[in-house]
C-alpha positions as CSV (number, residue, x, y, z in Angstrom):
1,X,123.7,132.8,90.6
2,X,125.9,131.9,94.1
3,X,127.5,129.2,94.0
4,X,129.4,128.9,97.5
5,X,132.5,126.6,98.1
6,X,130.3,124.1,99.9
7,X,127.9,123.9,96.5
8,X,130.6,123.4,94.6
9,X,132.5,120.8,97.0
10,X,128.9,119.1,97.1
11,X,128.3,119.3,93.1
12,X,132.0,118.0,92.8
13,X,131.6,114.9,95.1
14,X,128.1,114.5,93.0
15,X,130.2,113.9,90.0
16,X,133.0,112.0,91.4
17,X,129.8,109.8,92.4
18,X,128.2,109.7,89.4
19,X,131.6,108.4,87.6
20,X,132.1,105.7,89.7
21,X,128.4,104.6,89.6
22,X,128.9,104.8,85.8
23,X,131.9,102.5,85.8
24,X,130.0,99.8,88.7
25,X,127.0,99.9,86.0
26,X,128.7,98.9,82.7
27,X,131.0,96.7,84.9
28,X,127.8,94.8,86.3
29,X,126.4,94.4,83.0
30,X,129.1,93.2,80.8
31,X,129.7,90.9,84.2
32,X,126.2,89.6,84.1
33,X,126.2,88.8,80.5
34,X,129.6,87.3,80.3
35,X,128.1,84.9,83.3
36,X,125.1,84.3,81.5
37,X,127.0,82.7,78.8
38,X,129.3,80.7,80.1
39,X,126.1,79.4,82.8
40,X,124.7,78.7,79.3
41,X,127.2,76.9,78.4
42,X,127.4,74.7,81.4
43,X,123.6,74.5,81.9
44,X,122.4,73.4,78.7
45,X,125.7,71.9,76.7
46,X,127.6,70.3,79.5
47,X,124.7,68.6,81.1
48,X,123.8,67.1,77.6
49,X,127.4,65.4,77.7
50,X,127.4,64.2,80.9
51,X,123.7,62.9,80.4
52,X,124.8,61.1,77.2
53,X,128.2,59.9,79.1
54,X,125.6,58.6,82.3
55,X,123.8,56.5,79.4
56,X,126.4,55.0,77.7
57,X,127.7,53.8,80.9
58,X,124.4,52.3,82.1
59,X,124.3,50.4,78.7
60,X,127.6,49.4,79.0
61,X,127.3,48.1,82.6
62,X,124.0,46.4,81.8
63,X,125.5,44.8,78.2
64,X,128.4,43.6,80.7
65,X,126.2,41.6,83.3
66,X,124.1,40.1,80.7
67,X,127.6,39.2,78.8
68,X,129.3,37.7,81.8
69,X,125.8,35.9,83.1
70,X,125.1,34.2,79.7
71,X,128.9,32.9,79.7
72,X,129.1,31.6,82.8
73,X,125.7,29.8,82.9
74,X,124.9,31.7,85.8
75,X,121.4,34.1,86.8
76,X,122.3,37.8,85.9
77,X,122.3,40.8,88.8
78,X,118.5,42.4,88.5
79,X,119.2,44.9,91.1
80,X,121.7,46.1,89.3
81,X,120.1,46.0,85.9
82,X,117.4,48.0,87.5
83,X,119.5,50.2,89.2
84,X,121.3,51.4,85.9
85,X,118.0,50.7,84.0
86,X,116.9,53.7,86.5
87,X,119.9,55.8,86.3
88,X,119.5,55.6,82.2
89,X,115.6,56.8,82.6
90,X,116.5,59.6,85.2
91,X,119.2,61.1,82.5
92,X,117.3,60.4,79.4
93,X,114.2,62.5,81.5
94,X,116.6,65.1,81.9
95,X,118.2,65.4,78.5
96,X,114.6,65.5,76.7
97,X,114.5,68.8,79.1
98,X,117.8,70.5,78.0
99,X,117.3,70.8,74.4
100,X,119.2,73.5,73.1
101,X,120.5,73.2,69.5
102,X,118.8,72.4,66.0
103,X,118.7,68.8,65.6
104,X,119.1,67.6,69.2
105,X,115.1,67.1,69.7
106,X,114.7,64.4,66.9
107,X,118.3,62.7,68.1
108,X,117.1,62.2,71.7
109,X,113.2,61.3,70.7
110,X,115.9,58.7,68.0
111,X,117.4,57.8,71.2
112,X,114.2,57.2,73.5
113,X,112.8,55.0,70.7
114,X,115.5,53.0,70.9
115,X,116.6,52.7,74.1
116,X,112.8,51.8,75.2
117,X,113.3,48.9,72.2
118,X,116.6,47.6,74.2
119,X,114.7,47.7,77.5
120,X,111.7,45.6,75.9
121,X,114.2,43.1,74.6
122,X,116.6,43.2,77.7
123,X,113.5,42.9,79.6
124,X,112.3,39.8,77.7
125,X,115.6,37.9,78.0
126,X,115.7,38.3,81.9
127,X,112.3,36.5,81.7
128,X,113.3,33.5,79.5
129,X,116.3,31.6,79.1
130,X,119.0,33.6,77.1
131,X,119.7,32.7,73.5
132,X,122.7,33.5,71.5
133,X,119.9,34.9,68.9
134,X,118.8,37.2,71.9
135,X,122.1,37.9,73.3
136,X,123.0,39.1,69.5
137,X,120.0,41.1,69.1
138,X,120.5,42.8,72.4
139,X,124.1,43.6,71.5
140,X,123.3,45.2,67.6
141,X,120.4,47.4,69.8
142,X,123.3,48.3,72.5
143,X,125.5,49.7,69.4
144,X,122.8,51.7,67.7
145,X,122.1,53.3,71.2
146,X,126.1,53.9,71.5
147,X,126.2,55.3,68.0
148,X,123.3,57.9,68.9
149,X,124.6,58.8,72.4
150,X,128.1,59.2,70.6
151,X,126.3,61.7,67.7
152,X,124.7,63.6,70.6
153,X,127.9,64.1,73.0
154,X,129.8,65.4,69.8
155,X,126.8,67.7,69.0
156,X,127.1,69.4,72.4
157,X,130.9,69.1,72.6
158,X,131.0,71.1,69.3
159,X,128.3,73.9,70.7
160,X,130.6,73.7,73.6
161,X,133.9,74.8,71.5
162,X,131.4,77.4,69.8
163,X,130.1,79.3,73.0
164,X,133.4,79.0,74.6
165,X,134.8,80.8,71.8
166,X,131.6,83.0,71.6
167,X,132.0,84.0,75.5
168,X,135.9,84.3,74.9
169,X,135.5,87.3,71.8
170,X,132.6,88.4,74.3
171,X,134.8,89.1,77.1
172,X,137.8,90.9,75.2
173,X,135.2,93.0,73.7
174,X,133.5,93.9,77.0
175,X,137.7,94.1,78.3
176,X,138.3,96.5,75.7
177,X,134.7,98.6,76.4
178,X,135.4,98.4,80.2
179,X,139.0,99.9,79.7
180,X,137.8,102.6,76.8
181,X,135.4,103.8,79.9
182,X,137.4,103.5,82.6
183,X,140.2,105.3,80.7
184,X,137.5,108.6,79.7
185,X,136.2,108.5,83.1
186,X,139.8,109.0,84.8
187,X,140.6,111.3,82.3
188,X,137.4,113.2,83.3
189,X,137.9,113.1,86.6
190,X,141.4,113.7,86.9
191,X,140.6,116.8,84.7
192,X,138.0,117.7,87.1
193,X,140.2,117.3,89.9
194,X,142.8,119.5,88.5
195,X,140.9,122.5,87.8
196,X,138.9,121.9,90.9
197,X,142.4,122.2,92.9
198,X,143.3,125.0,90.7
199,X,140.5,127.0,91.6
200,X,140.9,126.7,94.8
201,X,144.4,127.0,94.9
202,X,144.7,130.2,93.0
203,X,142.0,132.1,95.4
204,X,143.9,130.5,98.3
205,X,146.8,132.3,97.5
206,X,145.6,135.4,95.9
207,X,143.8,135.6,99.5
208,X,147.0,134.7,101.3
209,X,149.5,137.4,99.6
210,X,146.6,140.1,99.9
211,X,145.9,139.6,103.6
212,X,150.1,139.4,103.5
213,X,150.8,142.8,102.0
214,X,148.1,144.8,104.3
215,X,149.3,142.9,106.8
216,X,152.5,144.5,106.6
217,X,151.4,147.9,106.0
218,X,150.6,148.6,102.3
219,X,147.2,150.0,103.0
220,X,146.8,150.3,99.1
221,X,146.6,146.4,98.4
222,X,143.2,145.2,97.2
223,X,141.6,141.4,96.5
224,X,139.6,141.4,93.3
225,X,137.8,137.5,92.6
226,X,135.7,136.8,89.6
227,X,132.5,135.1,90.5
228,X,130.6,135.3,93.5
229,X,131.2,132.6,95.9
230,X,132.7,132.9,99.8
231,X,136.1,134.5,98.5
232,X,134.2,137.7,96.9
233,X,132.7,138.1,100.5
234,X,136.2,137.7,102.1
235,X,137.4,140.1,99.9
236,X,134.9,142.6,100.5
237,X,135.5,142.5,104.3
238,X,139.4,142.5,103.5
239,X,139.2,145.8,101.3
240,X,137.1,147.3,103.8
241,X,139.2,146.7,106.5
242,X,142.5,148.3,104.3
243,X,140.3,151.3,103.7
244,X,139.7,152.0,107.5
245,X,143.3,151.3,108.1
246,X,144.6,153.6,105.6
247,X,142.1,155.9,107.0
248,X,143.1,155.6,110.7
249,X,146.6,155.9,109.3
250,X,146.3,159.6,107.9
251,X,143.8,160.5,110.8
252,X,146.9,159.7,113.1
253,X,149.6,161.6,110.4
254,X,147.5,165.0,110.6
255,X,147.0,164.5,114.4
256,X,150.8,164.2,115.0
257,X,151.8,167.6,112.8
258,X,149.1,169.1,114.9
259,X,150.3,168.2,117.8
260,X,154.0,169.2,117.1
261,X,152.8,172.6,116.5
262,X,151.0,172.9,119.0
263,X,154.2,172.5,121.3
264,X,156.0,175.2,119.6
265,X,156.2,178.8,121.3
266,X,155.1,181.7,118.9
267,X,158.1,183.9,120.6
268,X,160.9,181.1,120.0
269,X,159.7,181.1,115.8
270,X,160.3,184.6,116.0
271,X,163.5,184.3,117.5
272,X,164.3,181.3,114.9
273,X,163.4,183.8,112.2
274,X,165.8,186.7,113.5
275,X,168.9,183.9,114.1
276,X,167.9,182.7,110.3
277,X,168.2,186.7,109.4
278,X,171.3,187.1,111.1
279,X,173.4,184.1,109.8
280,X,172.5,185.4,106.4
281,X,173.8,188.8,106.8
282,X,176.4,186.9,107.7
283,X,176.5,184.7,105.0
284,X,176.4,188.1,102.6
285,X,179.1,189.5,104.1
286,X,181.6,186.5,104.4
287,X,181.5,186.5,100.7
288,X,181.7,190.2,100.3
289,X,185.2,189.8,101.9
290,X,186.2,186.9,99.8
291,X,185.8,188.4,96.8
292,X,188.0,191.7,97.7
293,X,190.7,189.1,98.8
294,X,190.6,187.6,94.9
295,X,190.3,191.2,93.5
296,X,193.7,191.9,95.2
């Protein structure tokens, strides 16, 4: 099967793409479910606190009016006590709506019993002239209320420490998973990186000293690549072109020698044969005479 260099570029950026997609994924959903903790937390625990703070306060500033009315002979504040009379209703509506842990349903229902007890008997007072009896009365309803408020604002502060601790272990483990994954997938991809560069590299210059060598005249020199991708091709055209040099090359050798004999003159090789004869004669003589010189 081809696989060309742009396949392979394409394939490569493919996986590079795939990695980081891999790494966004597991990011977004350890992300997500970190944030849906710690929004539990604040949604459902938090709010019951600060409804059960909101209450206690409205009590208080109600138990405070009435207090400081009944001592001082005077009328009490109705607007007020229906302001925080309505403020008390609004949070107790939305704490019988957040009701998250085991327990906390028959608390609040504890809680609207009594509260809609206080409101009968605060209600009653405002209507007649205030007693100590009533004022007492009022104030032992008050502390129950406190008491129960104060049970369910330590119930939640307690889930609070729990799921705060729960979303803390949650996030070193998803710390931990995130780095196990982002530490395979560099490995991966720097591995992938490398021997992608190597590839390339190593046919680069395999490519670069072949062209090199025929380049500077050693007709012999061949590229050989495994595989069958745009180097094999470039190879084949680089071989080819070597042969026809080397060809061309001992096309030209052959047409030289023929051409230097060609400008030689058949009578001047026969004199070049005759001087050749006669220097050896020579030759043959010359040492003819040296040796009678030694004999004497």
């Amino acid at each position: 099967m081809r696989h060309s260099i742009r396949t392979r570029f394409t394939l490569g950026m493919i996986f590079l793409f795939i990695i980081i997609s891999i790494l966004s994924v597991f990011s977004g959903y350890y992300l997500n479910k970190l944030s849906d903790k710690t929004g539990a937390i604040l949604k459902e625990n938090f709010l019951s606190v600060v409804y059960a703070r909101e209450m206690s306060e409205g009590i208080m500033n109600i138990n405070q009016e009435i207090t400081t009315s009944f001592l001082t002979h005077r009328n009490s504040d109705s607007s007020r006590i229906a302001n925080e009379l309505g403020l008390i209703n609004k949070s107790l509506l939305l704490e019988k709506n957040n009701i998250t842990e085991p327990g906390e349903d028959k608390l609040v229902a504890g809680i609207e019993t009594g509260y809609l007890e206080y409101r009968d008997s605060l209600l009653t007072i405002l209507k007649s002239p205030k007693s100590a009896n009533g004022m007492i009365y009022l104030q032992n309803k008050s502390g129950i209320l406190y008491q129960q408020l104060l049970i369910l604002s330590e119930m939640n502060g307690k889930a609070l420490e729990v799921k705060t601790d729960d979303a803390k272990a949650s996030s070193k483990s998803a710390l931990t998973k995130m780095t196990v994954l982002a530490t395979m997938c560099f490995l991966i991809g720097m591995s992938f990186a490398f021997s992608f560069a190597s590839y390339f590299n190593r046919r680069f210059f395999q490519l670069f000293n072949g062209i090199k060598e025929i380049g500077s005249g050693n007709f012999d020199q061949r590229l050989f690549f495994d595989g069958n991708d745009e180097f094999s091709e470039i190879a084949v055209v680089v071989n080819e072109m070597a042969d026809r040099l080397k060809q061309n090359k001992q096309k030209m050798s052959v047409t030289l020698q023929n051409e230097t004999w060609k400008g030689i003159n058949p009578n001047d090789v026969e004199e070049l044969k005759k001087m050749l004869f006669r220097i050896k004669s020579l030759e043959e003589q010359a040492a003819a005479l040296i040796s009678k010189f030694e004999k004497k």
